[in-house]
C-alpha positions in Angstrom: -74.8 74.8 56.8 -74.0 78.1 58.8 -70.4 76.3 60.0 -69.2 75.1 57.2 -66.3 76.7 56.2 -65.6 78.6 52.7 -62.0 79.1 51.8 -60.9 82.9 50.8 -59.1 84.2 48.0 -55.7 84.9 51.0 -56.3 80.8 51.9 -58.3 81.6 55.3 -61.4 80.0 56.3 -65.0 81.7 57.3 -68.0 80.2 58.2 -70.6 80.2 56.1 -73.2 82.2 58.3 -70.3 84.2 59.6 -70.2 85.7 55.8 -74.2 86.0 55.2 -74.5 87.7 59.3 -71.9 90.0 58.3 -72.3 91.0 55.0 -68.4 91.7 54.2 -67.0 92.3 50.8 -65.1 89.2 50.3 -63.4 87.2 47.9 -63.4 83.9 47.6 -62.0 81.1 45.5 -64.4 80.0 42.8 -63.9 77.8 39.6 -63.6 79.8 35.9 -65.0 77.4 33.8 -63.5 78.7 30.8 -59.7 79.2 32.0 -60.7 75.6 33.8 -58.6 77.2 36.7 -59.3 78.4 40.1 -59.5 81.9 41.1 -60.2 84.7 43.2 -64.2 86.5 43.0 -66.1 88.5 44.8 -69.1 87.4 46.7 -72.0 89.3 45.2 -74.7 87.8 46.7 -76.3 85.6 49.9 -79.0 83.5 49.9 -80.6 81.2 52.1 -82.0 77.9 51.3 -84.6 77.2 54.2 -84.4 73.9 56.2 -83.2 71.2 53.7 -81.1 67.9 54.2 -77.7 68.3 54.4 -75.4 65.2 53.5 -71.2 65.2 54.8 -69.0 64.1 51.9 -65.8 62.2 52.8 -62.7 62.8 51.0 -59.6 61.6 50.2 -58.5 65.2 52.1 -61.5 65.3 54.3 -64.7 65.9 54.7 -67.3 69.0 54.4 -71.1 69.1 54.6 -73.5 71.0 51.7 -77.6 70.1 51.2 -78.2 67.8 48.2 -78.9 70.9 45.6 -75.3 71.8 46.2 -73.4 72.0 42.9 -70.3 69.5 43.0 -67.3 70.0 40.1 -66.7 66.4 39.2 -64.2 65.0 37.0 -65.5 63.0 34.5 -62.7 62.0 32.2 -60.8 64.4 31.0 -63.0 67.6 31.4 -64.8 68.7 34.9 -69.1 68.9 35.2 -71.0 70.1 37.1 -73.8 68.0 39.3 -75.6 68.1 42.2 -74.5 66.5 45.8 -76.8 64.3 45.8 -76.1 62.6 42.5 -72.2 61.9 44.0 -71.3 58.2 44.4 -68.5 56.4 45.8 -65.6 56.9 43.3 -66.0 60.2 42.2 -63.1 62.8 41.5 -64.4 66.0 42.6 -62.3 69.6 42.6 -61.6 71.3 46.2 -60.5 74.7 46.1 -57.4 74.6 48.0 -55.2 76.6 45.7 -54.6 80.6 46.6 -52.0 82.9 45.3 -48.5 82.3 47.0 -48.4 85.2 49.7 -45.7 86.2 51.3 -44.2 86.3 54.4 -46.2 88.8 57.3 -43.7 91.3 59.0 -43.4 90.5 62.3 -44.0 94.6 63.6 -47.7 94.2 62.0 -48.5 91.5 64.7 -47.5 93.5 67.4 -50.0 94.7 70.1 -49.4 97.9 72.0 -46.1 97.7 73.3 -43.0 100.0 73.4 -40.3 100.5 70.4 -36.7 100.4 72.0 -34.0 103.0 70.4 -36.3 104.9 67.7 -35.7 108.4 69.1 -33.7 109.1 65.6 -37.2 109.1 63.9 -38.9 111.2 65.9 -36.6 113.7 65.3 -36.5 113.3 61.8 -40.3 113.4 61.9 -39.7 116.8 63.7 -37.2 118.2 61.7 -39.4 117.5 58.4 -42.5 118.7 59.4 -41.1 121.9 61.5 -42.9 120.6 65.0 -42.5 121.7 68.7 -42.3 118.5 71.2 -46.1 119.1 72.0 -47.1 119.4 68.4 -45.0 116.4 68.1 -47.0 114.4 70.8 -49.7 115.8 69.9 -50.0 114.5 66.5 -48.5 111.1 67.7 -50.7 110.5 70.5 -48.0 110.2 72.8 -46.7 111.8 76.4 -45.5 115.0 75.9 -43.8 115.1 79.5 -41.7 112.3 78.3 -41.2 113.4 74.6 -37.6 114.2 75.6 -36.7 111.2 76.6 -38.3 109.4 73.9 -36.1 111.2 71.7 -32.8 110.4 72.9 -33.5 107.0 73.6 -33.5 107.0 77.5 -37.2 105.7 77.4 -38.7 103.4 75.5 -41.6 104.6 73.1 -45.4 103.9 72.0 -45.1 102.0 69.0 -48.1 103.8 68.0 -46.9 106.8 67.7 -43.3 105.3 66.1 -45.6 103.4 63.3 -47.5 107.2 62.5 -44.4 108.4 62.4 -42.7 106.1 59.7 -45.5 106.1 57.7 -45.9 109.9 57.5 -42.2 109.9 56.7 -43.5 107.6 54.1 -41.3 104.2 55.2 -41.3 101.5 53.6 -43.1 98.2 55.3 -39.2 96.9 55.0 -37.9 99.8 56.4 -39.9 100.2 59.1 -38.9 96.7 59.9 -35.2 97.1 59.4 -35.8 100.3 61.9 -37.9 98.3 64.8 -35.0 96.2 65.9 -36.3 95.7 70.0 -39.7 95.9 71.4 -40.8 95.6 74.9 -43.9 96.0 77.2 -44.1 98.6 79.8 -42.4 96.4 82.4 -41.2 93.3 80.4 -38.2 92.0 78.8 -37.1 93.3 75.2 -37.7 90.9 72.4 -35.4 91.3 69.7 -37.6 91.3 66.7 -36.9 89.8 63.5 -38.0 91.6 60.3 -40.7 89.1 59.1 -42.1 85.9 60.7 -39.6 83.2 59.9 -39.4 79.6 59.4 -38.1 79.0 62.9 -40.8 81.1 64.5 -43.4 79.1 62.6 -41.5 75.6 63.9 -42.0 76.7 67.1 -45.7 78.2 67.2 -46.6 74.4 66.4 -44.6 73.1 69.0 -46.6 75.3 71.7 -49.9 74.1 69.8 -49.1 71.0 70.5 -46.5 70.3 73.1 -46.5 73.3 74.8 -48.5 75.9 77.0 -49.6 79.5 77.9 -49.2 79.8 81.5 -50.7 82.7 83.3 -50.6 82.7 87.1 -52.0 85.4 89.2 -51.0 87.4 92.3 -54.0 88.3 94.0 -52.2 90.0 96.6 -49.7 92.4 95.0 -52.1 92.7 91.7 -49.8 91.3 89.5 -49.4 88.4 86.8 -46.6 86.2 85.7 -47.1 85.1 82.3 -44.6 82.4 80.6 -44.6 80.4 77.4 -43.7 76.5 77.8 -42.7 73.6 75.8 -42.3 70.0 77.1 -41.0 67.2 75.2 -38.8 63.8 75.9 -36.6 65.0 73.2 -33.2 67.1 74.1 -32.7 67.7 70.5 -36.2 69.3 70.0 -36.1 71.3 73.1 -32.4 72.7 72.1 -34.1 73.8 68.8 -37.0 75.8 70.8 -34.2 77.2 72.6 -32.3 78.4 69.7 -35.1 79.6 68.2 -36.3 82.0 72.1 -32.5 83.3 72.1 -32.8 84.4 68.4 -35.3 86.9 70.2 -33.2 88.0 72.8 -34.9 85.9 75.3 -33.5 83.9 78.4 -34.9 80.5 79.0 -35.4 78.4 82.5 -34.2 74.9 80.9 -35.1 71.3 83.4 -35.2 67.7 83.5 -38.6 67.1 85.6 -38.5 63.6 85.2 -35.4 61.6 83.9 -35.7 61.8 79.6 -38.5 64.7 80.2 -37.6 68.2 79.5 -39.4 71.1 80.2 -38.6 74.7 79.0 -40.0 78.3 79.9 -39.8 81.4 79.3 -41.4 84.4 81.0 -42.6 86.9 78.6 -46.1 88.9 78.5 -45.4 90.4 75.0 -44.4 87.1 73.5 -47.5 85.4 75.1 -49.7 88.1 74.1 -48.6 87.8 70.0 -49.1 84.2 69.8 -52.6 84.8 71.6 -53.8 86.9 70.3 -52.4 86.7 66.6 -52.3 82.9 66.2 -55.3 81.6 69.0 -53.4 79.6 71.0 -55.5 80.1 74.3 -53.7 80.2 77.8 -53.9 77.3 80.7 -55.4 74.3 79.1 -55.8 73.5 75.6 -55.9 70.1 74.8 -59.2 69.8 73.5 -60.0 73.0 72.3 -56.9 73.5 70.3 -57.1 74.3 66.7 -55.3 75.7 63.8 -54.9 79.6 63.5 -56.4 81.5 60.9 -53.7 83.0 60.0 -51.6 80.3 59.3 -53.6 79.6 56.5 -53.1 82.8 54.7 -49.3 81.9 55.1 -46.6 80.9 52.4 -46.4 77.4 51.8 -42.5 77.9 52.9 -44.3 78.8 57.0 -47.2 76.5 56.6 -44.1 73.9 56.3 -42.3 74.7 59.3 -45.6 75.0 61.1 -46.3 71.6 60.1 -43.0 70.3 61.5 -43.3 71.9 64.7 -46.7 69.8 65.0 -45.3 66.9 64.1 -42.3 67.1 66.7 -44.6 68.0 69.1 -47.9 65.2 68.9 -46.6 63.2 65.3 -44.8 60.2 65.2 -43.1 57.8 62.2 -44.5 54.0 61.6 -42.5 51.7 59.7 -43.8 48.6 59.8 -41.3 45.7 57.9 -43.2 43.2 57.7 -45.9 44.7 56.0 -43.9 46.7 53.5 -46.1 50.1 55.4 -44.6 53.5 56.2 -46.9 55.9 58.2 -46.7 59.2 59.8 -49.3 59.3 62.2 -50.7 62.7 64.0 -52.7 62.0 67.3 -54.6 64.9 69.1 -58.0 65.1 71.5 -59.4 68.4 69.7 -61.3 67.0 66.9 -61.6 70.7 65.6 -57.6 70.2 65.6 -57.5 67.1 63.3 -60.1 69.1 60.5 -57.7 71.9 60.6 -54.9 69.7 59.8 -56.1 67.7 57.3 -57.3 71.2 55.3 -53.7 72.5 55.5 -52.3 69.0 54.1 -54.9 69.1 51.8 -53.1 72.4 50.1 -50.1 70.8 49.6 -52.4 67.8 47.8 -51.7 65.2 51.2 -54.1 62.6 51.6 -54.8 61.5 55.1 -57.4 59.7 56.9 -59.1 60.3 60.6 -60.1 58.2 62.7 -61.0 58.4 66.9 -61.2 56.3 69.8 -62.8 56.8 73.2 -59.4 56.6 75.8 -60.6 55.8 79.2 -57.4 55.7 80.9 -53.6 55.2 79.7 -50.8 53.9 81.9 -47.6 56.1 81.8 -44.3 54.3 83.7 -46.5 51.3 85.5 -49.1 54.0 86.4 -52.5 54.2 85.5 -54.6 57.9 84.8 -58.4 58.2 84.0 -58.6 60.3 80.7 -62.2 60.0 79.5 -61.6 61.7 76.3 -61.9 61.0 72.9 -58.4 60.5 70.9 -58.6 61.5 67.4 -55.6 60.3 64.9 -54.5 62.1 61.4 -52.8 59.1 59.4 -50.7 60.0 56.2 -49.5 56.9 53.9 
């Protein structure tokens, strides 16, 4: 089916028709038979089938849909076969390809949209002194002001990290030492985020705390033309919002800290640059999200050490623990109204070989301190035993 996803040989997800549409060189995971391992091919060819009937399979680790010619790698015993969907019966052991090669961590400098590099003037005058350039040469080849080349130079203005990034890499940088060089960013009016070299664990913790419990806030000024933009997280948990806190000053940011309601915290911080990274890089829409939320791309081609933290943050923000005495039963339970959201979680617990179940309910309304709210939304729940 055109939206069913395939998984890629970096652990992301395209759609099906997405691939055939485009015609990409891709790799994608595929089964050796003769290693009986996974690994990484190339996608030589597309075809399509025509209309045909197609069945959804439910798993242990969820679900996907395939038409019944579909070739399914069951387990039989002790060695795998091959046979087709609609030979499958209840009971089966069948091989997902969940397995990629461990990546490693993204430097943070390549997520980056335009913005401005704060205290680089040192390179550009190594990159003049190398290559025997005049300022306008300089800006020139850079693609930057040549008016304000001076001052780029000695670090009274901040520059285009365009033009910074061409220069390290004709200078031949490293990725790490470009990182270890970009220390501060900012926008052309904004704050300066202290930037750390790669994305971290704590960075991760919080991107899933903003997916979940958490915002995007954009409001604007028709009058004067302008925009505030500030990132949010809410939660009834001091501890939790003293983490997101640690984790904003670790990038040189302030944070507006209150108590709306007694035992429910809100924090914010206004920041277009920050806003725009984790919008544009990891999909987290602005304004209302509930029930189109979903899991980033991206955080699928993550280490398994990120795709932890990430996990965490999630769980702090919409999971909760069950322990139930009585019945000897331990649960961690997920809850989220974007069933796009639940899929997405259960394929990254699925990597880690986590079974889980989904289920959903239709909530009509809820009642919140003795008061009563229309929802009218379905309520889908992740359930790990």
């Amino acid at each position: 089916p055109y939206d069913e996803k395939i998984v890629l040989s970096d652990g992301s997800r395209k759609r099906i028709g997405e691939i055939v549409e485009e015609d990409e060189e891709l790799e994608v995971l595929s089964y050796n038979e003769n290693e009986g391992e996974i690994e990484s091919n190339k996608v030589v060819d597309t075809f399509s089938n025509g209309r045909e009937n197609v069945y959804e399979i439910l798993t242990e680790t969820g679900s996907f849909k395939a038409t019944g010619n579909h070739p399914i790698l069951v387990k039989d015993e002790d060695s795998n076969k091959w046979q087709e969907l609609s030979d499958l019966e209840v009971g089966d052991k069948i091989r997902l390809g969940s397995e990629k090669a461990e990546s490693s961590s993204p430097y943070f400098f390549e997520l980056l949209p335009k913005c401005y590099a704060v205290g680089n003037g040192e390179v550009l005058k190594e990159y003049k002194e190398k290559f025997d350039l005049k300022d306008e040469e300089i800006a020139e080849r850079l693609d930057i002001s040549s008016s304000t080349i001076y001052h780029y130079k000695n670090n009274s203005k901040a520059a285009p990290i365009h033009g910074v990034l061409k220069a390290m890499r004709e200078l031949d940088y490293s990725n790490k030492e470009i990182a270890e060089r970009l220390g501060k960013i900012k926008s052309p009016y904004g704050n300066e985020i202290e930037i750390p070299e790669k994305v971290t664990e704590d960075f991760m913790w919080l991107l899933g705390m903003i997916l979940t419990d958490g915002n995007l806030n954009k409001t604007e000024d028709s009058r004067h033309g302008s925009s505030y933009t500030c990132i949010r997280v809410f939660n009834t948990n001091e501890d939790i919002i003293d983490r997101a806190k640690e984790v904003f000053d670790s990038l040189g940011l302030d944070c507006y800290e209150e108590e709306r309601e007694e035992g429910k915290f809100r924090l914010e911080v206004g920041n277009t640059l920050l806003a725009q990274v984790i919008n544009q890089e990891f999909e987290i829409p602005y304004g209302n999200k509930s029930q189109e939320t979903k899991i980033p791309e991206i955080v699928f081609k993550m280490p398994k050490s990120l795709q932890t933290s990430f996990i965490e943050g999630v769980y702090d923000g919409d999971g909760s623990f069950l322990e139930m005495e009585e019945q000897y039963k331990r649960r961690i339970h997920f809850s989220t109204s974007s069933e796009e959201f639940a899929d997405d979680l259960r394929d990254l617990l699925a990597g880690f070989r986590i079974k889980s179940r989904k289920s959903s309910q239709f909530i009509g309304d809820i009642e919140i301190d003795e008061k009563r709210y229309e929802v009218s939304k379905n309520s889908y729940s992740i359930r790990i035993r």
